[in-house]
C-alpha positions as YAML, in Angstrom:
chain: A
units: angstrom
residues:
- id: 1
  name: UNK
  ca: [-16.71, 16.05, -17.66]
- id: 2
  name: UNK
  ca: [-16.56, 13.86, -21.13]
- id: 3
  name: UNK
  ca: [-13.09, 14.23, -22.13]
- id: 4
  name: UNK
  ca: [-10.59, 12.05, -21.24]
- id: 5
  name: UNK
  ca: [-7.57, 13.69, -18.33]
- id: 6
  name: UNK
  ca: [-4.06, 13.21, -19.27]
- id: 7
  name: UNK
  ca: [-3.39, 12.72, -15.55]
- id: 8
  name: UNK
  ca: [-5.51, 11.34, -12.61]
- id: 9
  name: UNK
  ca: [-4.87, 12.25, -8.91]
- id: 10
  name: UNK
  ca: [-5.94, 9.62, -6.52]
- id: 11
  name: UNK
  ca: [-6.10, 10.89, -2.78]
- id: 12
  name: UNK
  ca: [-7.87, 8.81, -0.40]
- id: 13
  name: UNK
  ca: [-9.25, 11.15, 2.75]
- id: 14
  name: UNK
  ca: [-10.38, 10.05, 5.97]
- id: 15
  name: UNK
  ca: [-10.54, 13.34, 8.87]
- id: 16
  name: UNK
  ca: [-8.48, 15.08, 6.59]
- id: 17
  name: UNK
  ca: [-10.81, 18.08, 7.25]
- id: 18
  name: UNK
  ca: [-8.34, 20.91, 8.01]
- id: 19
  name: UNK
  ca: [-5.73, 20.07, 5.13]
- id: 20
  name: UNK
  ca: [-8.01, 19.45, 2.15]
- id: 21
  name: UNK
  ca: [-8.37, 22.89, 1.35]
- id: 22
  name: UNK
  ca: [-4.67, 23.54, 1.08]
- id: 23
  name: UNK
  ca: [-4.12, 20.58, -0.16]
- id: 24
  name: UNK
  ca: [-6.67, 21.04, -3.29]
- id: 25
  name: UNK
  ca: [-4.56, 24.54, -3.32]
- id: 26
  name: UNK
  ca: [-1.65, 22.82, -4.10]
- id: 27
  name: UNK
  ca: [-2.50, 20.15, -6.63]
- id: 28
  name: UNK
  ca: [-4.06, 22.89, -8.13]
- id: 29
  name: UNK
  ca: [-0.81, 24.65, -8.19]
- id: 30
  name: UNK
  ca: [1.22, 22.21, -9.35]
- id: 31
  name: UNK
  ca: [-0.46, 21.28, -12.44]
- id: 32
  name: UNK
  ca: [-2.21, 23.75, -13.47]
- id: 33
  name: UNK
  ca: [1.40, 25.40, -14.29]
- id: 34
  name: UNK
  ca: [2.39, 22.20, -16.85]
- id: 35
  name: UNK
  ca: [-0.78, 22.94, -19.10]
- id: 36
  name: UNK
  ca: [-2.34, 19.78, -19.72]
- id: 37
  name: UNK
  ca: [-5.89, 18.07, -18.38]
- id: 38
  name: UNK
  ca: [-5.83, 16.69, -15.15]
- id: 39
  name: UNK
  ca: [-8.71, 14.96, -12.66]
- id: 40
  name: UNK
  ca: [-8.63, 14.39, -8.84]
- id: 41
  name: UNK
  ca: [-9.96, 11.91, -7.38]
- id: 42
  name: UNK
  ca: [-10.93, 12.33, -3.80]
- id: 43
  name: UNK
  ca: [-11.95, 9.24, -2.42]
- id: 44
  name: UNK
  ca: [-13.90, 9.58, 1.54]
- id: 45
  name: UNK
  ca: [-12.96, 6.39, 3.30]
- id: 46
  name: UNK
  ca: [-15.63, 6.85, 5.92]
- id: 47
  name: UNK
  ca: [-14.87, 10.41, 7.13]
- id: 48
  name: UNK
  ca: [-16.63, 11.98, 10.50]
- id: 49
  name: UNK
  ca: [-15.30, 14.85, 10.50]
- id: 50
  name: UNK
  ca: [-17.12, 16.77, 8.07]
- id: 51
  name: UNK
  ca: [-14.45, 15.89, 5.08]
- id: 52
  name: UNK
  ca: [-17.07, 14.96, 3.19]
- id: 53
  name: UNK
  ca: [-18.64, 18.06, 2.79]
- id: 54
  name: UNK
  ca: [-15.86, 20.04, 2.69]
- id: 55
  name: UNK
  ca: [-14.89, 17.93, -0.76]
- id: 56
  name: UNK
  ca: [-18.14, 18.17, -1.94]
- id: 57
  name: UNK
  ca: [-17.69, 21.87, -1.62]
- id: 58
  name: UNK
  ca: [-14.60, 21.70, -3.36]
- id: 59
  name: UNK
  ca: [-15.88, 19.64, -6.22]
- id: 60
  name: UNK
  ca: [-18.99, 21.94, -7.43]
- id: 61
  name: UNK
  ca: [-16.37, 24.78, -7.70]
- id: 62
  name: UNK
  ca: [-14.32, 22.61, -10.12]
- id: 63
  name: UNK
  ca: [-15.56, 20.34, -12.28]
- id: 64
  name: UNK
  ca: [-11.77, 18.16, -12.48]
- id: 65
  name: UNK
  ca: [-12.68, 17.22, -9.05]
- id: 66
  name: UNK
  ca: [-14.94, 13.68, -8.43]
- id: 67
  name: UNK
  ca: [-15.37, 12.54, -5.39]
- id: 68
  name: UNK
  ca: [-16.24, 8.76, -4.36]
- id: 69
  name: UNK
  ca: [-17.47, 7.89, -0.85]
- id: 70
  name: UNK
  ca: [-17.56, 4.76, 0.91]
- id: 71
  name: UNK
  ca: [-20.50, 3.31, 2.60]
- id: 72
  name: UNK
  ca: [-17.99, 3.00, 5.52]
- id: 73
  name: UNK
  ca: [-14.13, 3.10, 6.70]
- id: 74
  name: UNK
  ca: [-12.66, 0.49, 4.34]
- id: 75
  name: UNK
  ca: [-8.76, 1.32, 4.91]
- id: 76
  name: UNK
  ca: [-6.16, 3.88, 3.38]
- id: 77
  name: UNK
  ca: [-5.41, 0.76, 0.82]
- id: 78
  name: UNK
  ca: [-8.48, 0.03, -0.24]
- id: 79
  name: UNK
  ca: [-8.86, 3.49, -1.01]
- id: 80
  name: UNK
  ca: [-6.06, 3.87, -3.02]
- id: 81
  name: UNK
  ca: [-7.71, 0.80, -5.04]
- id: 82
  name: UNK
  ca: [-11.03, 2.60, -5.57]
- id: 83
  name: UNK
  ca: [-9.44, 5.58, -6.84]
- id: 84
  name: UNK
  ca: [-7.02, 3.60, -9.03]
- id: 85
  name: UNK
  ca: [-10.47, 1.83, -10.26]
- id: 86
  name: UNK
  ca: [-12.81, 4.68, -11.26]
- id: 87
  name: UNK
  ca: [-9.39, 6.74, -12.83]
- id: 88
  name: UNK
  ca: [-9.04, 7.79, -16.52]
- id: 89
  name: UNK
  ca: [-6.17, 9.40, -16.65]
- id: 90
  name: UNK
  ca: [-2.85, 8.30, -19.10]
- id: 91
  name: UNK
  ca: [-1.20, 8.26, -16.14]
- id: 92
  name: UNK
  ca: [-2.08, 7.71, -12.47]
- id: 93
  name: UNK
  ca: [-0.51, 9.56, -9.61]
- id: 94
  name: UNK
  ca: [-0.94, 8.46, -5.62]
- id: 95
  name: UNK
  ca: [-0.87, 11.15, -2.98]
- id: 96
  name: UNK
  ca: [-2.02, 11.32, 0.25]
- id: 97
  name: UNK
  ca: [-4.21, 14.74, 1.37]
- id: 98
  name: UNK
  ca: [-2.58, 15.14, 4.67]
- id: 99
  name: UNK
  ca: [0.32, 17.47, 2.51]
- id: 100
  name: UNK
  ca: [3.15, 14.66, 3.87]
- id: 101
  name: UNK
  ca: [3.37, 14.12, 0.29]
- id: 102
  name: UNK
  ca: [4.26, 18.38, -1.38]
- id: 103
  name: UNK
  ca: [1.96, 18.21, -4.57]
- id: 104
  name: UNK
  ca: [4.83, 20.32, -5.72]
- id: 105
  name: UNK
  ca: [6.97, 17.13, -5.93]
- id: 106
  name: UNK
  ca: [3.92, 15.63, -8.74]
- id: 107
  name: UNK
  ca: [5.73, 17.39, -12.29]
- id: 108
  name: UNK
  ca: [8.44, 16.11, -11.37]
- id: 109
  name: UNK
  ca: [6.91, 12.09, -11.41]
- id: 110
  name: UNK
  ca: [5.45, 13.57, -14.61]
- id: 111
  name: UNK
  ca: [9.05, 14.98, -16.05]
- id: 112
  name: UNK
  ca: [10.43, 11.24, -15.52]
- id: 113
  name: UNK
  ca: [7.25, 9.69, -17.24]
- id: 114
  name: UNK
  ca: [7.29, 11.50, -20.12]
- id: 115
  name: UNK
  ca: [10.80, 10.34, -20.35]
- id: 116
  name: UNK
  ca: [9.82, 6.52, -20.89]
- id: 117
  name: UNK
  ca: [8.95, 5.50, -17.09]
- id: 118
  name: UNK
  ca: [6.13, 3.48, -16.40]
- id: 119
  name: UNK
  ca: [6.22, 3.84, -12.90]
- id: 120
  name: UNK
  ca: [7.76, 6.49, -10.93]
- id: 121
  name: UNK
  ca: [7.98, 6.60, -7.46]
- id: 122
  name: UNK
  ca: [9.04, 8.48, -4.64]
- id: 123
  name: UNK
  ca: [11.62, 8.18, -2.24]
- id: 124
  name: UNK
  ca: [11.90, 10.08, 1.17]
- id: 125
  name: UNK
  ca: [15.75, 11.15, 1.58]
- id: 126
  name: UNK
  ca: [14.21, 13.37, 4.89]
- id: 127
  name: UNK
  ca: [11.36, 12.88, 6.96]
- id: 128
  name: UNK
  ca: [10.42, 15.48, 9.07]
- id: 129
  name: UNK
  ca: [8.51, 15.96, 11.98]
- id: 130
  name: UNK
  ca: [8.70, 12.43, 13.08]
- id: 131
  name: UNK
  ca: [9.75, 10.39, 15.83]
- id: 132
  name: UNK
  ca: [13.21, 8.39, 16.40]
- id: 133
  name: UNK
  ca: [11.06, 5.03, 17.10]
- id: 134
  name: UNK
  ca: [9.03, 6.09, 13.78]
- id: 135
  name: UNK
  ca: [12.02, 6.68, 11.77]
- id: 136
  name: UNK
  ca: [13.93, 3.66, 12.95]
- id: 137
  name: UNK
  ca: [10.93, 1.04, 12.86]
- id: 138
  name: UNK
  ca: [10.20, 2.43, 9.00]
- id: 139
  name: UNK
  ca: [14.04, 2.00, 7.90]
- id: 140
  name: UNK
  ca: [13.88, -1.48, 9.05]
- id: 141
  name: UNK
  ca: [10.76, -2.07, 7.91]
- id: 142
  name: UNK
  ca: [11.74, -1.44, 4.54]
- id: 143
  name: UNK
  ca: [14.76, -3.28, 4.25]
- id: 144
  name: UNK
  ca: [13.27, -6.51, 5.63]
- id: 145
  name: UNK
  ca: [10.83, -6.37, 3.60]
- id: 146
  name: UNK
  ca: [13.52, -5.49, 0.36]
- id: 147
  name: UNK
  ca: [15.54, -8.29, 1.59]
- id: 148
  name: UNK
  ca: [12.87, -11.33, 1.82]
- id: 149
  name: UNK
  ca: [10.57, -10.42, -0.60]
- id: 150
  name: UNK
  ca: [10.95, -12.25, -4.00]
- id: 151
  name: UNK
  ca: [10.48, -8.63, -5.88]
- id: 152
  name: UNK
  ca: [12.33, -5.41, -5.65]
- id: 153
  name: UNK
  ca: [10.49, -3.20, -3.39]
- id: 154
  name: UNK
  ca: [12.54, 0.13, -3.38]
- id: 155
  name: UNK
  ca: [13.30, 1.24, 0.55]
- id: 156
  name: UNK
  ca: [11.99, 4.40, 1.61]
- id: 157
  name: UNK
  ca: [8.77, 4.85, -0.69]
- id: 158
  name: UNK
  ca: [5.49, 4.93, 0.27]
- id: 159
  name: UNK
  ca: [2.62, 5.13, -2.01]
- id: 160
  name: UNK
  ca: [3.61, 8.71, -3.31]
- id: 161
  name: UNK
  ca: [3.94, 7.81, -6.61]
- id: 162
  name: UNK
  ca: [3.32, 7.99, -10.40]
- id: 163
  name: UNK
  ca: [1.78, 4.77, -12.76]
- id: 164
  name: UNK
  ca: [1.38, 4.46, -16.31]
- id: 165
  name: UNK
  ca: [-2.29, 3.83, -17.77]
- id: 166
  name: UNK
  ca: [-0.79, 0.02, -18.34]
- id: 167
  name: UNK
  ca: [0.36, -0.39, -15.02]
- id: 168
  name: UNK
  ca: [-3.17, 0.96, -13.53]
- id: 169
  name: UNK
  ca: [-4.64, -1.62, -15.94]
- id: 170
  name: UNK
  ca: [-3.08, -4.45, -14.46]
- id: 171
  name: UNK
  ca: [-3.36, -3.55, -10.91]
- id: 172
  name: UNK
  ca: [-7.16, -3.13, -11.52]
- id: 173
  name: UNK
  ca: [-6.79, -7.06, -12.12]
- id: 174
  name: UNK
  ca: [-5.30, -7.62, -9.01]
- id: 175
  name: UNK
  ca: [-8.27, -8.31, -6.13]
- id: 176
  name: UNK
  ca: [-6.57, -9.66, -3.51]
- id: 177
  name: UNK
  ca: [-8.52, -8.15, 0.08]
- id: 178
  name: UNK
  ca: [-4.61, -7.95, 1.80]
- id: 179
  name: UNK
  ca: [-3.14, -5.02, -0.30]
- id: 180
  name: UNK
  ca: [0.15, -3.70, -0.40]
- id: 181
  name: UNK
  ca: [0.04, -1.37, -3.58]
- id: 182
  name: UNK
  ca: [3.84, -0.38, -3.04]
- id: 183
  name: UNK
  ca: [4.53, -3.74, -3.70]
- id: 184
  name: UNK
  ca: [2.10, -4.39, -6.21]
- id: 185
  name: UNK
  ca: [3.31, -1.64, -8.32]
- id: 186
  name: UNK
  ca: [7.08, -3.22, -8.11]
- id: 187
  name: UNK
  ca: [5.50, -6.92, -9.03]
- id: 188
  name: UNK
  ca: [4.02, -5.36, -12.25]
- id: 189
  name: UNK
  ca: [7.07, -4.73, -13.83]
- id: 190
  name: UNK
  ca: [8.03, -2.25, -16.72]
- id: 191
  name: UNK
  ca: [10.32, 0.67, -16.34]
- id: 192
  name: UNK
  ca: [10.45, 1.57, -13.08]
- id: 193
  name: UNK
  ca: [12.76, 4.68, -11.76]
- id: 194
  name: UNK
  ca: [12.76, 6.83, -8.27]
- id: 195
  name: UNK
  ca: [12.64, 10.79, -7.67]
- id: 196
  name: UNK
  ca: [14.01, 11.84, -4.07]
- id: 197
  name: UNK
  ca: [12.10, 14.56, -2.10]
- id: 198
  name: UNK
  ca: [11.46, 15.61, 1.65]
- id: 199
  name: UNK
  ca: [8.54, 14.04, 3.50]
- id: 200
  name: UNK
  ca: [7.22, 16.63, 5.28]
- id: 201
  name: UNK
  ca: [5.78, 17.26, 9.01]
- id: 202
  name: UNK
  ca: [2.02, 16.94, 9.38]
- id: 203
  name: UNK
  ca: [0.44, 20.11, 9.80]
- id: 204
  name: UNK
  ca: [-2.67, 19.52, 10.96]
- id: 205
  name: UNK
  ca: [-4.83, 16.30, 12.51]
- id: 206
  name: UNK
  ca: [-2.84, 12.71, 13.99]
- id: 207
  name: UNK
  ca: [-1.21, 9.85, 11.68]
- id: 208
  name: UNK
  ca: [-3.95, 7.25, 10.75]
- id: 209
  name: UNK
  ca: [-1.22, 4.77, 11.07]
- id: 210
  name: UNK
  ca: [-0.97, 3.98, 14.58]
- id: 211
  name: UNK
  ca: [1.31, 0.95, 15.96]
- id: 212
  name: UNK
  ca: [-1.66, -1.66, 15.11]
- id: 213
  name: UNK
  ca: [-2.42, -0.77, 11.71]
- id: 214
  name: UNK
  ca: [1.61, -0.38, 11.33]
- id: 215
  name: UNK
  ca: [1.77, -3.91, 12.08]
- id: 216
  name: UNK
  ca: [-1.03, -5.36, 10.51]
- id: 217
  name: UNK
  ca: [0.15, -3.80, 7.09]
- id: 218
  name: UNK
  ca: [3.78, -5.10, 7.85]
- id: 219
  name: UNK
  ca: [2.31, -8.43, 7.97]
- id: 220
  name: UNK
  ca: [-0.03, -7.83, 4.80]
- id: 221
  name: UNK
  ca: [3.57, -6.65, 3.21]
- id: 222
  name: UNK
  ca: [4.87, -10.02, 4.23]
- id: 223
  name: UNK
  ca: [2.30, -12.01, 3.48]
- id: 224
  name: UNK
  ca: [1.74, -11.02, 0.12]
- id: 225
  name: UNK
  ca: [5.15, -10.94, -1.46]
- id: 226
  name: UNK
  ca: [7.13, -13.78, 0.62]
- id: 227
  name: UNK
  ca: [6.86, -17.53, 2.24]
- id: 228
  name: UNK
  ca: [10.33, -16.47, 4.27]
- id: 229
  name: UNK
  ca: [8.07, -17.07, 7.74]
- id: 230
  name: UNK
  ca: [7.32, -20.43, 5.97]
- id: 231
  name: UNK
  ca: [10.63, -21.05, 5.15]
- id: 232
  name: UNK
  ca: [12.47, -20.06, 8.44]
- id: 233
  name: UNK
  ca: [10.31, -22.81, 10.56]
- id: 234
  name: UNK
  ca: [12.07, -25.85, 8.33]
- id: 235
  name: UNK
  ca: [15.05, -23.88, 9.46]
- id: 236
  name: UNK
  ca: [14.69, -23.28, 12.92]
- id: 237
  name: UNK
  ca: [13.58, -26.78, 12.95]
- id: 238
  name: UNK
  ca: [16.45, -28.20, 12.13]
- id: 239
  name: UNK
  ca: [18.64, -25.81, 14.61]
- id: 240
  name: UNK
  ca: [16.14, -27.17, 18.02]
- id: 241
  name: UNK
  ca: [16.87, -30.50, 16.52]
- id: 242
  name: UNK
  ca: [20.38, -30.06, 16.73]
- id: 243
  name: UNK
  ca: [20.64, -28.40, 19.50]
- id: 244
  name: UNK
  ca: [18.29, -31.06, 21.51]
- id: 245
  name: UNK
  ca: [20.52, -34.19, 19.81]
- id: 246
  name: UNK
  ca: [23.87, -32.02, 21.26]
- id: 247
  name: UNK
  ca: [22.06, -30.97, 24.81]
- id: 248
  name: UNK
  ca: [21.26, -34.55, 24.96]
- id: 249
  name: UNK
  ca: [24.47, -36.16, 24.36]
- id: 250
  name: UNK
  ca: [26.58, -33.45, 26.86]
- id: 251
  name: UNK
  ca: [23.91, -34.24, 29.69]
- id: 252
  name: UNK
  ca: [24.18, -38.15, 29.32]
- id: 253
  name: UNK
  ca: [27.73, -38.21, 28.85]
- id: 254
  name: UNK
  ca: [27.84, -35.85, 32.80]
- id: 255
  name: UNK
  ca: [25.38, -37.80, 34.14]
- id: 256
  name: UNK
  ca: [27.75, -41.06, 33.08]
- id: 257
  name: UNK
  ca: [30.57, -39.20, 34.44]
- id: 258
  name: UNK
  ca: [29.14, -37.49, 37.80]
- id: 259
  name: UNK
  ca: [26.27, -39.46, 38.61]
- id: 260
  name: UNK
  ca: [22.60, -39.98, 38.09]
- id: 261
  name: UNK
  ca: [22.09, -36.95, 40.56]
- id: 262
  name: UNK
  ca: [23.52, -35.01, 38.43]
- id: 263
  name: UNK
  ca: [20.78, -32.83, 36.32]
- id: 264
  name: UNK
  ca: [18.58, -34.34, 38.24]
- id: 265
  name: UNK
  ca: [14.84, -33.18, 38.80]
- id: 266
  name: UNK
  ca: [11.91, -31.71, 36.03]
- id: 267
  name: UNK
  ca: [13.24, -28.28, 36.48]
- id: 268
  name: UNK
  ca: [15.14, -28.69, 33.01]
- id: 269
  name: UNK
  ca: [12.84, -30.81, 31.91]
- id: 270
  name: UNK
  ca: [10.07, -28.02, 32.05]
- id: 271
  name: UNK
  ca: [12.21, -25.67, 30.95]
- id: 272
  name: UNK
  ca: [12.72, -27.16, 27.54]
- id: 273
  name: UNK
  ca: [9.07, -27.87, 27.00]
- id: 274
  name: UNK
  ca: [7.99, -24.44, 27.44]
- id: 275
  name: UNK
  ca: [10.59, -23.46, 24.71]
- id: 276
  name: UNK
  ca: [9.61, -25.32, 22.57]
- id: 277
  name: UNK
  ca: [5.80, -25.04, 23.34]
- id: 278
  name: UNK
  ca: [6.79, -21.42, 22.30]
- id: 279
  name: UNK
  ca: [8.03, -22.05, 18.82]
- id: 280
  name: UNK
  ca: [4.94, -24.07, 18.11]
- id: 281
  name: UNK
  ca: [2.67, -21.48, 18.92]
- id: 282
  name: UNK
  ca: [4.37, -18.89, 16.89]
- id: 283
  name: UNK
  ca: [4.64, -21.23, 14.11]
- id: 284
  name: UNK
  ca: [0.85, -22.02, 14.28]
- id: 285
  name: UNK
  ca: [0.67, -18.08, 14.38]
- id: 286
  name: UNK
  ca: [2.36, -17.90, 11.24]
- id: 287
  name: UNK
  ca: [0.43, -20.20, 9.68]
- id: 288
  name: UNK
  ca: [-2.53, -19.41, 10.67]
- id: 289
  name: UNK
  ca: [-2.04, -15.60, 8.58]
- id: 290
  name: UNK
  ca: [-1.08, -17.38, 5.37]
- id: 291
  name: UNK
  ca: [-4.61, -19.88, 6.01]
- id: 292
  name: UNK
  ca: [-6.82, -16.81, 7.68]
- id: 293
  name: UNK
  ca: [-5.70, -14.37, 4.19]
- id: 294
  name: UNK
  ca: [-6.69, -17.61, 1.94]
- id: 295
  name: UNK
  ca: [-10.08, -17.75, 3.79]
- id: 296
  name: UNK
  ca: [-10.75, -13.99, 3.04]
- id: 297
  name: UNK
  ca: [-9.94, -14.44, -0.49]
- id: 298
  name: UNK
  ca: [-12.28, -17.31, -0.94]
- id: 299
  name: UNK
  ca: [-15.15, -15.56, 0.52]
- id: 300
  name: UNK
  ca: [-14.50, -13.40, -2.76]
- id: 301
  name: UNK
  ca: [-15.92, -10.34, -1.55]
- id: 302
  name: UNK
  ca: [-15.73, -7.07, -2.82]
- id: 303
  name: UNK
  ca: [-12.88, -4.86, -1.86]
- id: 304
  name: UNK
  ca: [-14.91, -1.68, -1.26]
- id: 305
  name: UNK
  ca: [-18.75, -0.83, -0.80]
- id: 306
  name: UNK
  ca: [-19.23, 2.79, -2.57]
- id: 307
  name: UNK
  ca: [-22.70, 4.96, -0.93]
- id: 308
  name: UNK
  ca: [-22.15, 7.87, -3.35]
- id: 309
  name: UNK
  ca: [-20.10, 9.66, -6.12]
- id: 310
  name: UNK
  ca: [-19.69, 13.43, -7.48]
- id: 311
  name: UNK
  ca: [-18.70, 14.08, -10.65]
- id: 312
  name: UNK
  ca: [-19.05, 10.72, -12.10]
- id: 313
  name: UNK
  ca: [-21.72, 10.17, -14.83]
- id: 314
  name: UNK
  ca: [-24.49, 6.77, -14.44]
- id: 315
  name: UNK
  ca: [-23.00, 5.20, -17.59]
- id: 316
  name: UNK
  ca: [-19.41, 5.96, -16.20]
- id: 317
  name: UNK
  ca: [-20.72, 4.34, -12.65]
- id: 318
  name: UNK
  ca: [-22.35, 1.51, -14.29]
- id: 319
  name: UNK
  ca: [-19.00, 0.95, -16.36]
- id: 320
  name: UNK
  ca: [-16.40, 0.53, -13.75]
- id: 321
  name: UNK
  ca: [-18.81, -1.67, -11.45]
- id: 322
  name: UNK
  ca: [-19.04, -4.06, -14.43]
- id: 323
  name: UNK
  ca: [-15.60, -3.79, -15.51]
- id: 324
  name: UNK
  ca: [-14.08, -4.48, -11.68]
- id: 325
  name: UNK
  ca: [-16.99, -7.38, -11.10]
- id: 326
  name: UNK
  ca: [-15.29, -8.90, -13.84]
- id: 327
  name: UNK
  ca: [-11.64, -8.03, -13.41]
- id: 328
  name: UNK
  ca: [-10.54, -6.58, -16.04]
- id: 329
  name: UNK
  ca: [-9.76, -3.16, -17.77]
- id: 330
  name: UNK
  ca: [-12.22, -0.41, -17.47]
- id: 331
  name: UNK
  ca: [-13.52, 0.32, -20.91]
- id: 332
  name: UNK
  ca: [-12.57, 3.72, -21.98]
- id: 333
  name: UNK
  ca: [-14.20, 3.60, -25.44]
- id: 334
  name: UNK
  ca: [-16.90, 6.01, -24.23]
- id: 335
  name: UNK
  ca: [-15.02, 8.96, -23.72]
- id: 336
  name: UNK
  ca: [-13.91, 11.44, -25.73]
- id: 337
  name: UNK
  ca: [-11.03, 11.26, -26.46]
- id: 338
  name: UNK
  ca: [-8.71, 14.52, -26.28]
- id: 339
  name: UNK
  ca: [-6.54, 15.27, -29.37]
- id: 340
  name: UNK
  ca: [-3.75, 12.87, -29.32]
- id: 341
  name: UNK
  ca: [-0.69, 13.94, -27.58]
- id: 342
  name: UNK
  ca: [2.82, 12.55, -28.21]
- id: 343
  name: UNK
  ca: [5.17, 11.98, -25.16]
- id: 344
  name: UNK
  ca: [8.71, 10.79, -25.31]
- id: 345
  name: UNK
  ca: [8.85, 6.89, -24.87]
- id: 346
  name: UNK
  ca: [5.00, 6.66, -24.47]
- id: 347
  name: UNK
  ca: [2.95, 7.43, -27.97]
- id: 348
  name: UNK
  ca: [-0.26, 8.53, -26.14]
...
């Protein structure tokens, strides 16, 4: 596969087993109806299941599929990097195999691009299928992080969405181990618009996204895009020393006026220092994410560790691991090229 896609479709898998079949179905479906060249990119974060040889399957069929393994389970966002990575396409679209995310929903992204968008994502007015506690925790999870994050992270959007070549240039720059590509996508910049659509139940296999990953990527969306848990401790610092100045001036002022006895003992005494042994700790717990995410970046080591591809040729291989190695751009120079195509508000 020499010529260059109009439109690359990055799905990471991991024990996606019983959807990628329908799912392939689908993409299939939904683009092969809008008449231009498109790739997918399946990239196996580590499957057991037997994913991997189901996609391997898939992509001998069809040549527009490639499929990139990992050497083991590196994390739905690193995934999402590697297929952003090793992607041709004009434009980049993010989808997740598990059919959450309708492939039918993907000309639609591409209707708004080839208005002038550089990104467009999606936004879930309905999810179905899904817990109160897992709609409730994700609504506030998104506007907290809207509201102290220095960038405008739209609520309700996962990583369902479409990226301009440009955009996937610049985000192949970006190497930080702690990802959080919905935000990174908003950070870049350019014209950025939303499509609604309904998030739909999962029909086969469990959520990858337990409570524990759920909170470590809350604080990786934190951590990356805001120094508000840095911020709040000068605060709250200020409030316990107000509030200790004013405790201390109503308890000598009764003990002035009712006696030494009163207040008496290490009861409150104890009390207080267990408070505030309590902010210090969580303080040093924040702190110590901001220093422990510095330490992983410093190590500087590769995001991703790839054991095999399909689809891919050497030269292509040997391309992108020099071009990410040095951070920059993927060279495109040795495709061919497809006849040039002109879309509204991007010349490609």
């Amino acid at each position: 596969m020499t010529a260059r896609p109009m439109y690359s479709i990055v799905a990471p898998v991991f024990n996606e087993a019983g959807n990628l079949q329908r799912f392939y179905q689908e993409v299939k479906a939904a683009l092969d109806g809008i008449g231009e060249s498109w790739e997918l990119l399946l990239v196996n974060d580590g499957s057991t299941d037997g994913s991997q040889e189901l996609m391997l399957q898939l992509a001998e069929k069809d040549s527009r599929l490639r499929v990139i393994s990992f050497a083991r389970n590196f994390g739905h966002q690193i995934a999402v990097t590697a297929g952003v990575d090793y992607a041709r396409g004009r434009a980049v679209i993010l989808i997740d195999a598990d059919l959450q995310d309708p492939p039918a929903v993907m000309p639609r992204l591409i209707a708004k691009w080839k208005e002038g968008y550089d990104v467009v994502y999606a936004v879930r007015a309905e999810r179905r299928g899904e817990s109160f506690w897992k709609r409730f925790s994700a609504k506030i999870f998104y506007r907290l992080i809207h509201r102290i994050t220095d960038i405008d992270i739209p609520v309700d959007t996962g990583d369902f969405r479409l990226m301009d070549e440009r955009v996937a240039a610049v985000l192949r720059q970006m190497r930080e181990h702690h990802r959080f590509v919905r935000g990174m996508t908003s950070w870049v910049g350019y014209k950025q618009t939303g499509v609604e659509y309904v998030r739909e139940q999962r029909v086969w296999g469990e959520t990858k996204y337990p409570l524990r990953k759920m909170i470590a990527f809350a604080l990786d969306a934190v951590t990356s895009f805001s120094f508000f848990p840095l911020q709040i401790m000068i605060y709250m610092s200020l409030i316990l020393a107000i509030a200790s100045l004013l405790v201390g001036l109503v308890i000598s002022s009764l003990r002035l006026a009712m006696g030494e006895e009163f207040f008496g003992g290490q009861a409150t005494t104890i009390i207080l220092l267990l408070l505030l042994s309590s902010f210090q700790l969580f303080f040093l717990f924040v702190i110590g994410q901001y220093v422990a995410r510095t330490y992983d970046e410093s190590r500087d080591r590769p995001l991703y560790v790839v054991a095999s591809t399909f689809g891919l040729s050497e030269a292509q291989v040997a391309n992108q691991r020099t071009s990410v190695a040095s951070n920059v751009e993927p060279v495109k120079d040795n495709f061919v090229e497809r006849e040039t195509v002109e879309v509204a508000g991007h010349g490609v």
